[in-house]
N, C-alpha and C positions, 0 to 999 in steps of 0.2 A: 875588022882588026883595028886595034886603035894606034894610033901613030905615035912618035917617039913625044913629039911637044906635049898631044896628051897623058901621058906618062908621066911626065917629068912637071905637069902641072896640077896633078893632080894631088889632095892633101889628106895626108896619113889618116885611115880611118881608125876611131878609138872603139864602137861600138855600134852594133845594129839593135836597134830593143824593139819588140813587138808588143801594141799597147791597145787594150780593147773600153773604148773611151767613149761615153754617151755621147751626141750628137749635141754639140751649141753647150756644154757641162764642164768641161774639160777646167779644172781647179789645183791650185798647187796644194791638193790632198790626194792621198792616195787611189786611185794608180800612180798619176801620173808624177806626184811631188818627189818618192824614193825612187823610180824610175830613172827620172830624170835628174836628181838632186845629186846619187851617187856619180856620175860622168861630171857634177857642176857646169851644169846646162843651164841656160836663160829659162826660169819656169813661166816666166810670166810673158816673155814673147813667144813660146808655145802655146799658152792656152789663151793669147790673145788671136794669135794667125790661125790655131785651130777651132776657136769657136767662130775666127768669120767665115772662114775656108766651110763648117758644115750650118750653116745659118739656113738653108735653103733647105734641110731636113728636117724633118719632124723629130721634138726634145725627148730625150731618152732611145735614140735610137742608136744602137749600139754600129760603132764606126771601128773599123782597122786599121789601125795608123802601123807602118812602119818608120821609122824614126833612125838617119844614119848619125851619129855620133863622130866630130872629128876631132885630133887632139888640140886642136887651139881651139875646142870649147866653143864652137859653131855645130849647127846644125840642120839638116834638112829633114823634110818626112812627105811620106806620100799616104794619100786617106784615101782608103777604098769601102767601095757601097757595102753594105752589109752583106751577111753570108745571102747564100740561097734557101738555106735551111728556116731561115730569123723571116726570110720574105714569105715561107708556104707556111710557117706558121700562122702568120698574119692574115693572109688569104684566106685559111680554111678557119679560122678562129682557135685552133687550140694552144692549148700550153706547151704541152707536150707529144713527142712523137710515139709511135705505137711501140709496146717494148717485146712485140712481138711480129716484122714485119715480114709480109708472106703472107699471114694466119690470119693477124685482125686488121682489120683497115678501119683507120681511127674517122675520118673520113675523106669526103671528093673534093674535086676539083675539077672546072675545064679547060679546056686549051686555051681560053681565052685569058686564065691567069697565067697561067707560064707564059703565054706569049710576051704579056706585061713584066711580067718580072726577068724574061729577057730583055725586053728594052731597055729596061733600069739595068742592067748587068753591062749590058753593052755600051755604056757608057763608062765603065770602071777601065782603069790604065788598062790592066791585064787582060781584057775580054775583048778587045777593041779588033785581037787581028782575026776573029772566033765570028764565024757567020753566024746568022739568028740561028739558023737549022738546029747547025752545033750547039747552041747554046741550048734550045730548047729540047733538043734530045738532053743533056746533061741533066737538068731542072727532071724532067720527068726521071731521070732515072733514081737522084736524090728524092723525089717525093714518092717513089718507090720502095726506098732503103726506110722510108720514115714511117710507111702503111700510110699514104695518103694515094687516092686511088686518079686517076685522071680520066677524066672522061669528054667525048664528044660535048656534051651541052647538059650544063644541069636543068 
């Protein structure tokens, strides 16, 4: 429960934007210029603290920003790992997910990828209070929705 001082210190939010922003790329062109230009936000101290903040990722890797927006024209944002979906593509090499899943399985994978791509998850703000177990049942059940099949050991 937050307390009265909190409240009373905290500063009017103007907007929340959700922005899907390659890794270390982040440019005052679109996404993120009309994005962020409409609020008259700092463009250029966002895509300076967002390209050092994902430096440590490989370029073109598509990142999650949420972005809070306040009306004196400040701002904060939280960067989260990439989907799960963007991770089992990557692992199993395809483009795209089966557009029949159930029936075809595009193709496998083994425990030992999920397991990884839980590791990298568990490291995201949101996945932190989320035990591997959890995480790894999740992951298979999304590379299940996508006809990617999991298996003991390729």
């Amino acid at each position: 429960m937050a307390t009265l001082k909190d409240v009373a210190t905290r500063k009017p939010i103007l907007a929340t934007i959700r922005l899907l922003v390659p890794a270390g790329a982040a440019r005052p062109a679109p996404p993120v210029g009309p994005a962020l230009g409409f609020y008259r936000l700092n463009l250029m101290a966002f895509c300076k603290d967002f390209n050092a903040r994902t430096q440590k990722y490989k370029a073109e890797t598509p990142m999650q920003v949420t972005l809070t927006a306040y009306k004196d024209s400040t701002f904060e944002f939280v960067v989260k790992s990439p989907s799960v979906s963007w991770f089992l593509k990557k692992a199993a090499g395809v483009e795209t997910a089966s557009s029949r899943p159930g029936h075809n399985m595009v193709t496998s994978l083994s425990l030992r990828h999920v397991y990884e791509i839980a590791k990298l998850k568990q490291s995201d703000p949101f996945c932190k209070h989320m035990s591997l177990e959890a995480l790894c049942k999740s992951i298979i059940g999304t590379a299940k929705s996508m006809g990617i099949e999991i298996v003991k050991d390729l």
